[in-house]
C-alpha angles and dihedrals in degrees: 000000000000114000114208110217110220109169119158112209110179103171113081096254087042089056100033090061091046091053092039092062093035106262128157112263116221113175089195109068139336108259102246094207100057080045084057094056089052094049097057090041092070086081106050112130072220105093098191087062094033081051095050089049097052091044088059099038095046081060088058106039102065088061118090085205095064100042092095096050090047082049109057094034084071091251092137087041097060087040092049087050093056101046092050096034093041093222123176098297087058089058096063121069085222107043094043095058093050090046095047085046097050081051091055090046084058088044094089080055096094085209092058093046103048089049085056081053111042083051100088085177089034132082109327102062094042090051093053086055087045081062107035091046112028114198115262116269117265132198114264119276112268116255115252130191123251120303121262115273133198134242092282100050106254137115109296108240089232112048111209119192118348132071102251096240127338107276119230113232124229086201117247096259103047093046088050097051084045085061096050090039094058090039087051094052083072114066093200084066093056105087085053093055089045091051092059099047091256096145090051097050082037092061099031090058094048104054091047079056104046089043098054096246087128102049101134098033125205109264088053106048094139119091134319113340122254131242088245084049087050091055094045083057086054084048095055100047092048090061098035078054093044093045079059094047095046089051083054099074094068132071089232098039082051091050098045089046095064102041082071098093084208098057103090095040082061102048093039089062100037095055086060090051116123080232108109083195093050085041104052088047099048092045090053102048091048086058102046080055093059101044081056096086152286093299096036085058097045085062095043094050091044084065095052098259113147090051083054078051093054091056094051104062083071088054124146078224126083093190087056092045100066090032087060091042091052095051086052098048085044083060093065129105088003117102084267091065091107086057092077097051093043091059096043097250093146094055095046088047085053096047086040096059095047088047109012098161093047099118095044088055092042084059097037130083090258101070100202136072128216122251128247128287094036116071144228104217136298097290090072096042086056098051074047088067101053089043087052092051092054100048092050088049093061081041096066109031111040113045087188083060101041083061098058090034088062089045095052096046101054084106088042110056099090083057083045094055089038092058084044096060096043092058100042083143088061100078091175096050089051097037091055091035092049093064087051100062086035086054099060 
C-alpha cells in the first residue's frame, strides 16, 4: 500500500533533504507512523530500502527537537536492535557508522540511556568491542544513479534498485567513543561501562589516536586523506577525550583509569593540543585526577603535571582555565602543597586574576586587553571566580603559603576586592578572600 511520507523537518538540513526526495514538509509535529516505517526498515535485509531509511532518519536524529517523536515511534528501539543483535547494517562499514551514530544522537535521550544500561548483553559491550576492535576496511561503495520516481514526480514508495543518496560515514570509532562519551557524562552508567572493559579500549584508543598509530584509519585506507578525513580524526579524538573525561567524575572511574599505564602519556599530550576541544578535556581529566587524592595527584605531578597546570591558567581557553585553577586549589593543605610554590602557581594566580582573558585578546582582532578593575565580560569574571576560590583555598590551609601568597599579591589586592565585590552572594568566596586583603 502507498505510504505517505509526513516528516517535519523543521531545522534547515532536515527540510532541505525532504524536500530534496520529494516528502511532504509539516512544520507542526514528525508522523509517527511514517517514522514508524523507517524505523523498521532499518532492518530490511533489502539494502536499497534499509538505505533509504538510514538516508531520512540520519537527517532527524541530530536534532534535540525531534528526540521525543524518534523515540516513541520505536526508531532507537529498531537501532538498538541492530547494534545488539548485528543485523545486516553491522555488517557495512558504512551502514553500521551511520547506525551507531544515529544511536549516539538518541543518547542524550535518559530513556535511551538507561535501556543501553540496564542491558548487561546489550550496547555497551558491543560498542566497546566496536572500539577495541574496529571492522576491516573495505573498498568504497560503488556509485549508483538516482533512485526510481512516480508519475508525479516524486520518490516511489518502494525503491527498487539504488541506494537513495551516498551515506557519509562517521566513521565506526568515533561513533562508538561518542557513545561511550555520552554514556560516561552520567555517573549512574559507569559501573556498566566498567563492567564491559570500556576504560581499557577507551585508553587504549586514545592513545593509538593521540600517538599517530592510526593515521590512516580504517575506513579510509585509498589514497591521501582528505581534509574532511583529517577533521573526522579530530572528531574522534574529542570524544575518545571526552569519554575520558566523562570516566573521570567518578572514584572508580577514577581508579580504573589509572591502572591503564597509557593514560597519563595521552592526556599529557592532549592538554597541549591546539584543540581547544582535546584541550579542555585533557585538562580536565588531568584535574579531576588530582583532586582524587594524595596518591591520584602524585601520579599526576611525576608526570609533570602541575607545571602543565600552570600553563594552563593562561589558557585560550576559559573552561581550562578553572579546571587548572581547580587542580591547583585541590593541592593545598595535602603533602603536594610545595609543589605550588615550587612551579610558580601563586605568582601566575595572581597575574590571572588581574588579567584573567589575556591570552584570549592577545589571540583576537582586537590586540589589547582591558585593565583591572574594569572587566571584560562575564567569561573572565568567571574564570575570576575559580581563581578567587583557589586563592582563598592556599589562604586558608598552608601558613607557609599564606606568607608567599601575600607576598606575591601586594600588586593584586585592588583585582581581590574587585572579585569581592562581584560575588557578594558567595559568602564563602568573600569571607576567605576578606581575610586575605585584611591580612596584608
Amino acid at each position: 500500500s502507498d505510504v505517505t511520507w509526513a516528516v517535519c523537518c523543521s531545522a534547515v538540513a532536515a527540510a532541505a533533504t525532504a524536500c530534496a526526495v520529494g516528502l511532504t514538509v509539516s512544520c507542526e509535529e514528525l508522523n509517527v507512523g511514517t517514522l514508524n516505517v523507517l524505523a523498521k526498515n532499518v532492518r530490511s535485509l533489502d539494502r536499497d530500502a534499509r538505505t533509504h531509511a538510514l538516508n531520512l532518519l540520519l537527517n532527524l536524529t541530530v536534532y534535540l527537537e525531534h528526540h521525543e517523536s524518534l523515540m516513541r515511534a520505536g526508531v532507537f528501539d529498531q537501532l538498538y536492535g541492530v547494534v545488539v543483535h548485528q543485523e545486516p547494517p553491522m555488517q557495512n562499514p558504512e551502514e553500521a557508522a551511520v547506525v551507531l551514530g544515529m544511536v549516539a544522537d538518541l543518547m542524550k535521550v535518559p530513556e535511551a540511556q538507561a535501556l543501553a544500561v540496564r542491558d548487561e548483553q546489550g550496547l555497551v559491550p558491543e560498542v566497546v568491542a566496536l572500539l577495541s576492535a574496529p571492522p576491516p576496511r573495505r573498498a568504497p561503495p560503488p556509485s549508483h544513479p538516482p533512485p526510481s520516481r512516480d508519475s508525479e514526480g516524486k520518490l516511489a514508495t518502494s525503491v527498487p534498485g539504488p541506494a537513495l543518496q551516498p551515506i557519509t560515514a562517521h566513521g565506526v570509532v568515533e561513533a562508538s567513543a561518542r557513545i561511550l562519551a555520552e554514556l560516561s557524562a552520567t555517573e549512574s552508567n559507569h559501573p556498566r561501562i566498567l563492567a564491559c572493559g570500556g576504560v581499557r579500549a577507551l585508553v587504549k584508543a586514545a592513545h593509538q589516536r593521540a600517538h599517530g598509530s592510526l593515521a590512516k584509519s580504517w575506513w579510509w585506507p585509498f589514497g591521501r586523506r582528505s581534509e574532511a578525513q583529517s577533521g573526522q580524526q579530530e572528531e574522534e579524538a574529542r570524544f575518545l577525550a571526552a569519554g575520558l573525561f566523562g570516566m573521570a567524575g567518578s572514584r572508580k572511574g577514577r581508579s580504573a583509569l589509572l591502572k591503564e599505564e597509557k593514560l597519563l602519556p595521552t592526556l599529557m599530550s592532549w592538554a597541549t593540543a591546539s584543540d581547544v576541544v582535546l584541550h579542555r578535556y585533557a585538562v580536565g581529566a588531568l584535574a579531576r585526577l588530582i583532586a582524587d587524592g594524595e596518591d591520584a595527584a602524585a601520579r599526576v605531578i611525576a608526570a609533570n603535571g602541575v607545571p602543565l597546570m600552570v600553563s594552563t591558567l593562561k589558557s585560550v581557553d576559559p573552561q581550562a582555565q578553572c579546571y587548572a585553577s581547580g587542580a591547583l586549589k585541590s593541592l593545598a593543605g595535602t603533602v603536594h602543597a610545595h609543589t605550588l610554590q615550587d612551579s610558580g602557581a601563586l605568582r601566575m594566580l595572581v597575574d590571572v586574576l588581574k588579567e584573567p582573558g589575556e591570552s584570549r585578546c592577545r589571540l583576537s582582532s582586537l590586540g589589547s586587553c582591558p585593565d583591572m578593575p574594569q572587566l571584560s565580560g562575564g567569561v573572565d569574571q568567571g574564570v575570576q571566580v575559580c581563581i578567587a576560590k583557589a586563592l582563598a583555598r592556599i589562604a586558608t590551609h598552608d601558613p607557609a603559603l599564606k606568607e608567599a601568597l601575600l607576598r606575591d599579591t601586594k600588586g593584586a589586592l585592588e583585582s581581590i576586592q574587585t572579585v569581592m565585590r562581584m560575588n557578594r552572594s558567595k559568602s564563602q568566596i568573600r569571607d576567605l578572600l576578606k581575610a586575605v586583603v585584611e591580612s596584608n
